[in-house]
BALOBA-1460 file (C-alpha; in Angstrom, 3 decimals):
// residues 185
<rec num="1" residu="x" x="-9.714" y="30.740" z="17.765"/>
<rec num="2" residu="x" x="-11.612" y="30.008" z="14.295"/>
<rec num="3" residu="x" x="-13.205" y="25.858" z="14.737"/>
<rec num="4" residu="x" x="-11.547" y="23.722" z="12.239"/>
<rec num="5" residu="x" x="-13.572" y="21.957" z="9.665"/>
<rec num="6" residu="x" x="-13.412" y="19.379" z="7.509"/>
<rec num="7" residu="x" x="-15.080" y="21.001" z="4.667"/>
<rec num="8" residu="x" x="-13.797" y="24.007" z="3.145"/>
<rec num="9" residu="x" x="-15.929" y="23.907" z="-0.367"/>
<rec num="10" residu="x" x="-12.474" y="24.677" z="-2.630"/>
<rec num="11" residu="x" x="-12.840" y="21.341" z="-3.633"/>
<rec num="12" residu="x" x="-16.710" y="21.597" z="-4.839"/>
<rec num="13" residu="x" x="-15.196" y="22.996" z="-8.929"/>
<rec num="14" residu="x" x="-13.440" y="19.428" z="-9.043"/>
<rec num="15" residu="x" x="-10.297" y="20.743" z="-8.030"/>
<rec num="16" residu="x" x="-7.972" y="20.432" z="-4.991"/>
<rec num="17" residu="x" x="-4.568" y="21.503" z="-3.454"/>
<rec num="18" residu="x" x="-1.219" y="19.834" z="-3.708"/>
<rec num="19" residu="x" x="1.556" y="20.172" z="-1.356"/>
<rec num="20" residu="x" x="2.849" y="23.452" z="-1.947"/>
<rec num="21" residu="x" x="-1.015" y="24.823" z="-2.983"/>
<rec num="22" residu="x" x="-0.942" y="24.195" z="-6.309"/>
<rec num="23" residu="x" x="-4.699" y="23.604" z="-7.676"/>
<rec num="24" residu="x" x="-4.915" y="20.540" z="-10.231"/>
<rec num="25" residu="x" x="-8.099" y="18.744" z="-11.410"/>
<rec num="26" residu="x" x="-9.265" y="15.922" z="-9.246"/>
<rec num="27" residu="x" x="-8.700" y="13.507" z="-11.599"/>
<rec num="28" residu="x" x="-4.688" y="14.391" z="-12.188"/>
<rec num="29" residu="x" x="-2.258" y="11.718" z="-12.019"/>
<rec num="30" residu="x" x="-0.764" y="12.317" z="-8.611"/>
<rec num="31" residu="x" x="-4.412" y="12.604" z="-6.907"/>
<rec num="32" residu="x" x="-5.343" y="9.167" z="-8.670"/>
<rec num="33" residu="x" x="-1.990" y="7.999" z="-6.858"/>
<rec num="34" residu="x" x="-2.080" y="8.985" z="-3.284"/>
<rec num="35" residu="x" x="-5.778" y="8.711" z="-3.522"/>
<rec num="36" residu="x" x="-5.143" y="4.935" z="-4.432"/>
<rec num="37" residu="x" x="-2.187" y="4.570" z="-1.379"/>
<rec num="38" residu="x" x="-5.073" y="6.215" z="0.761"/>
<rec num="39" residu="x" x="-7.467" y="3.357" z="-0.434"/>
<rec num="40" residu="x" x="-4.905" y="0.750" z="0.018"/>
<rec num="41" residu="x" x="-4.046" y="1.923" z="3.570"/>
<rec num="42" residu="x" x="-7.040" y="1.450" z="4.835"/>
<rec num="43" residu="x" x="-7.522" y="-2.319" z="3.728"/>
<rec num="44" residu="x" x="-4.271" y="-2.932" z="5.609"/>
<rec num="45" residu="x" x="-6.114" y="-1.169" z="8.629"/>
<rec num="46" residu="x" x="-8.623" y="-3.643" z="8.029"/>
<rec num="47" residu="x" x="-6.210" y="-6.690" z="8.060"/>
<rec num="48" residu="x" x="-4.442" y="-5.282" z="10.848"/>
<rec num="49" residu="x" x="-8.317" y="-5.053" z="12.952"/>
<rec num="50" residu="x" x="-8.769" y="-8.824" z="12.042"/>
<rec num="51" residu="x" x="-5.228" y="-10.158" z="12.538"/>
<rec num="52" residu="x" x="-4.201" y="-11.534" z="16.518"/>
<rec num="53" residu="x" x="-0.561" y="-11.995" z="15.484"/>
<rec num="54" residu="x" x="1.198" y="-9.080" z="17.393"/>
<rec num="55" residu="x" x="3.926" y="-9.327" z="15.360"/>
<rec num="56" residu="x" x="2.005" y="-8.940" z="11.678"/>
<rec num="57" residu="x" x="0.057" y="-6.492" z="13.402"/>
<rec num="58" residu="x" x="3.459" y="-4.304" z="14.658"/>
<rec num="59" residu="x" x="4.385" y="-5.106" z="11.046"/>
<rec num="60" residu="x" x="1.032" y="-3.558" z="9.248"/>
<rec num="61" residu="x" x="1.156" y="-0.284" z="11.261"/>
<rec num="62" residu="x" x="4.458" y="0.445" z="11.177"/>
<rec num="63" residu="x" x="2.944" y="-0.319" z="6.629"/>
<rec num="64" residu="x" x="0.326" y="2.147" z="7.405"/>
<rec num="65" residu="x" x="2.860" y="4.685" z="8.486"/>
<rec num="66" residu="x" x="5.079" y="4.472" z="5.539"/>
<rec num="67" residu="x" x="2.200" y="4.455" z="3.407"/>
<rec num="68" residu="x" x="0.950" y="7.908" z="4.685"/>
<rec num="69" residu="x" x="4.758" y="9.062" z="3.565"/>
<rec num="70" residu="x" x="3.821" y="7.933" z="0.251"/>
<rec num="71" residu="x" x="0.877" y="9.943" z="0.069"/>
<rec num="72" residu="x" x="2.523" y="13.099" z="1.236"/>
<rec num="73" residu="x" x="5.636" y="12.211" z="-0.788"/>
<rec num="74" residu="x" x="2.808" y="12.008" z="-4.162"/>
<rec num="75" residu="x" x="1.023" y="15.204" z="-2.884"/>
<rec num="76" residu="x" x="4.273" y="17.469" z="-3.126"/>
<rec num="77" residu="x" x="3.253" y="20.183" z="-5.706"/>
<rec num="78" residu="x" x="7.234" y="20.637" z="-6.066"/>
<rec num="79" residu="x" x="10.547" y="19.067" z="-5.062"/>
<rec num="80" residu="x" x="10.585" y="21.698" z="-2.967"/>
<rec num="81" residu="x" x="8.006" y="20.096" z="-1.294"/>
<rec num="82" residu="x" x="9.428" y="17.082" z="-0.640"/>
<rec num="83" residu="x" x="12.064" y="18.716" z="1.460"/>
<rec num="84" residu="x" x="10.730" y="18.396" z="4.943"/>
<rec num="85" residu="x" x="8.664" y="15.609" z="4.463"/>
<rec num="86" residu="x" x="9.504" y="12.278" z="5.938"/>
<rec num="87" residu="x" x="10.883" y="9.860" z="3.316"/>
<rec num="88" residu="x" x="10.889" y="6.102" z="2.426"/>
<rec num="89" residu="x" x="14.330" y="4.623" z="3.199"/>
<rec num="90" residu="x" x="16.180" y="1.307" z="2.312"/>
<rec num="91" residu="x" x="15.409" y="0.233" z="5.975"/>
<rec num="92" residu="x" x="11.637" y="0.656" z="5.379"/>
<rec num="93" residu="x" x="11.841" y="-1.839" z="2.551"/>
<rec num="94" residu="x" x="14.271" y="-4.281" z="4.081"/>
<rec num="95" residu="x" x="12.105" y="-4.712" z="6.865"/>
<rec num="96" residu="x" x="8.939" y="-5.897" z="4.263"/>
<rec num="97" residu="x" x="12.053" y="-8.235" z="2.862"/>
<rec num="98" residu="x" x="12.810" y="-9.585" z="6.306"/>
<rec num="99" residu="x" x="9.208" y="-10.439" z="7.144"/>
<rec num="100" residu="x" x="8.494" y="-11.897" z="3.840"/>
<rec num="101" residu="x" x="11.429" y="-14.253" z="4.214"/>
<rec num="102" residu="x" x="10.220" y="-14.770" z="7.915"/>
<rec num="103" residu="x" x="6.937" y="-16.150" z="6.486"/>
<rec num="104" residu="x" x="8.408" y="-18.197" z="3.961"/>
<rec num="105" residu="x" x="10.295" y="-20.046" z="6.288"/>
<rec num="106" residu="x" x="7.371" y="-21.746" z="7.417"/>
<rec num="107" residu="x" x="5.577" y="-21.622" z="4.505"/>
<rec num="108" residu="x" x="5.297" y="-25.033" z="2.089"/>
<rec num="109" residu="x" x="6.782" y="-24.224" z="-1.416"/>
<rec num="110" residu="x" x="4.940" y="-22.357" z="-4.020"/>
<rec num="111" residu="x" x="4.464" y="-24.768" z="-6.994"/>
<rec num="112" residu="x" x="1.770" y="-23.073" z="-9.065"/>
<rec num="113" residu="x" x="-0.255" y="-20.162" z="-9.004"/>
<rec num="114" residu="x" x="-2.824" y="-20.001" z="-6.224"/>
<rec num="115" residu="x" x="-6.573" y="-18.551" z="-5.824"/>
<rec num="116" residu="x" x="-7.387" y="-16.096" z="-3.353"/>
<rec num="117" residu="x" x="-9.410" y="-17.124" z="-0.873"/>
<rec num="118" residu="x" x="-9.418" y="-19.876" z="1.884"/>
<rec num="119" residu="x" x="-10.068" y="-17.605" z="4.674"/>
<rec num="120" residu="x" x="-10.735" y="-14.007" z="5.649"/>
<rec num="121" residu="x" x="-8.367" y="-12.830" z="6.428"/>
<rec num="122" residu="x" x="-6.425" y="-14.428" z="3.082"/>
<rec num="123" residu="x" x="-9.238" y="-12.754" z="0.925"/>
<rec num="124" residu="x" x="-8.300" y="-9.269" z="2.315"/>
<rec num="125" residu="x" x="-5.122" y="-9.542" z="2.190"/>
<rec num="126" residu="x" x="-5.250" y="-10.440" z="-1.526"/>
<rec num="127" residu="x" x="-7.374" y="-7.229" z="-2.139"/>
<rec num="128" residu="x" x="-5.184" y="-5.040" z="-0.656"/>
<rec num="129" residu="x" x="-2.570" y="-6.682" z="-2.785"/>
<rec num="130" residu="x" x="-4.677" y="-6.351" z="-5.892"/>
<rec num="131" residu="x" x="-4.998" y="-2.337" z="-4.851"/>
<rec num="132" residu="x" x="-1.422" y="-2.172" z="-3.339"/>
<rec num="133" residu="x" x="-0.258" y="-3.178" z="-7.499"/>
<rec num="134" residu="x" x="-3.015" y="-0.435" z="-8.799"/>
<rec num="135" residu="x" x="-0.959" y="1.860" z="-6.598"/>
<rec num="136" residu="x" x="2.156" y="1.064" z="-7.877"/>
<rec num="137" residu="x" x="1.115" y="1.351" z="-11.252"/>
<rec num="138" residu="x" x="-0.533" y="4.894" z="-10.423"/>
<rec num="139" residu="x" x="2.462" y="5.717" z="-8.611"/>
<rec num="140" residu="x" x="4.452" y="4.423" z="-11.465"/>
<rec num="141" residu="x" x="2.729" y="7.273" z="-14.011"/>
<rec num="142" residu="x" x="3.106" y="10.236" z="-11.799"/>
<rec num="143" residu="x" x="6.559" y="8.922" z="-10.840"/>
<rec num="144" residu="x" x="7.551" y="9.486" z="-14.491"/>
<rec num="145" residu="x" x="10.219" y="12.507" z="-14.528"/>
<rec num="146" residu="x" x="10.128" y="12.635" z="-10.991"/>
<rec num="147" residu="x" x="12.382" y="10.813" z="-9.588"/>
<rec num="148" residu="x" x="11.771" y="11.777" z="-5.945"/>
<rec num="149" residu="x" x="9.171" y="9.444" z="-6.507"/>
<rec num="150" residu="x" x="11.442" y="6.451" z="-6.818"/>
<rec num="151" residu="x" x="11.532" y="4.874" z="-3.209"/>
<rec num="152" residu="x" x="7.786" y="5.154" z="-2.725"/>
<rec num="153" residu="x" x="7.431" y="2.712" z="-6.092"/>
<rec num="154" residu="x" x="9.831" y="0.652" z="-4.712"/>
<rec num="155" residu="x" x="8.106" y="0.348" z="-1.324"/>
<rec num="156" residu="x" x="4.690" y="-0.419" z="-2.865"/>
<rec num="157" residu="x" x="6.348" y="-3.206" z="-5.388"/>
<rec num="158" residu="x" x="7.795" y="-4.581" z="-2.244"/>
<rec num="159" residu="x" x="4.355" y="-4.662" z="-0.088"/>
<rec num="160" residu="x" x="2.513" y="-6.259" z="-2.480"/>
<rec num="161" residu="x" x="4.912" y="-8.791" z="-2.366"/>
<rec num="162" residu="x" x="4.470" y="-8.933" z="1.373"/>
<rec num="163" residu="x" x="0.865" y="-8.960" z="1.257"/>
<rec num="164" residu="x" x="1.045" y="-12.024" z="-0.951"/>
<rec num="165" residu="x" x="2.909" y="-13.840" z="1.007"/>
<rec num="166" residu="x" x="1.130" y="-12.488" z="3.742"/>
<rec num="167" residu="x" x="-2.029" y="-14.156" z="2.295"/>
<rec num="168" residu="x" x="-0.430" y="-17.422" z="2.169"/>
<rec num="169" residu="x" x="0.483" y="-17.174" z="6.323"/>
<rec num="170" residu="x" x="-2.694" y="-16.588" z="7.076"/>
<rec num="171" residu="x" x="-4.015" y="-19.604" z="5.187"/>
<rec num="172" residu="x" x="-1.676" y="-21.793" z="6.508"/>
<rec num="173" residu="x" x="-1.855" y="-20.588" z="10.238"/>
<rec num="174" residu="x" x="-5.603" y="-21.077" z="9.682"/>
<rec num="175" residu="x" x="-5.401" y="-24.968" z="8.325"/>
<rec num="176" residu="x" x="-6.572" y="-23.649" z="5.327"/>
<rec num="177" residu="x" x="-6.011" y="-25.177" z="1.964"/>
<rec num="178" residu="x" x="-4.296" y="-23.187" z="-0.446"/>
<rec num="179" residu="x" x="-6.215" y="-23.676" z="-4.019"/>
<rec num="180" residu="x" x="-4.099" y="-24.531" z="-6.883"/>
<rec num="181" residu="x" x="-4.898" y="-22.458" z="-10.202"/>
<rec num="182" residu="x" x="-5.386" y="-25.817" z="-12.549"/>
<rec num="183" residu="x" x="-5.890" y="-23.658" z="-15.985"/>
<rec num="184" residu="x" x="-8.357" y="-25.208" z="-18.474"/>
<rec num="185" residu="x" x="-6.707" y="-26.227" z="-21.562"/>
């Protein structure tokens, strides 16, 4: 039996495999996307690291799951390829909806924008937000005429709104003050 490596030097031209084995340059569309969901999954591995709330934490991995079904579900070379991959559901995305509205109940009401920041854990969840919407917009571009690509869109819209909110929990659960944006005028 050969030993697997992690290097296999196809890559070294500036190309790489989809799904399927189609070559594309590095810098195509779909490999800026899942490249981006890769990025943003591990700054929720991060938060989830930092975070002692068992129930964000069950919350964040089952995130870094689906997020690793967006990547696949970007990497498809085909449709064809999509076939026997896992997929993004309605349940996936009504479970970010449930927690968010779980947060918010013990949340004070948003009255103005507010500054990252206040805490740790706050701060990184406001940069995976900030890379969760750079995602969505990648996703977004190689999601145009393909719309097997819809769900996974609609998933990250839906996290960053999570991780937002997300932000705000952990500020509050830590005492900390949120900071009002007061715009210069």
């Amino acid at each position: 039996m050969e030993e697997w490596k992690i290097y296999t030097r196809k890559g070294d031209k500036g190309e790489t495999s989809l799904l399927g084995g189609q070559r594309v340059p590095k810098y195509h569309e779909r490999i800026e996307a899942y490249g981006t969901v890769d990025e943003l999954n591990s700054f929720v591995a991060l938060i989830r690291d930092m975070c002692h709330d068992e129930w964000v934490c069950s919350i964040l991995l089952e995130v870094e799951e689906r997020l690793f079904t967006v990547e696949s579900i970007l990497a498809a070379g085909t449709p064809d390829d999509i076939i026997n991959l896992p997929k993004i559901n309605d349940e996936d995305i009504t479970l970010l909806e449930k927690a968010i509205d779980t947060m918010n109940e013990n949340l004070p009401p948003l009255t103005s924008f507010v500054l990252p920041g206040g805490n740790i854990l706050n701060s990184y969840s406001h940069i995976a937000r900030t890379v969760c919407r750079r995602a969505e917009r990648c996703a977004v571009k190689a999601a145009y005429d393909h719309p097997q690509y819809a769900m996974g869109v609609k998933y990250l819209n839906r996290l960053s709104d999570y991780l937002f909110v997300l932000a705000r929990k952990f500020s509050h659960d830590a005492g900390a003050t949120e900071i009002a944006w007061k715009p210069r005028v």
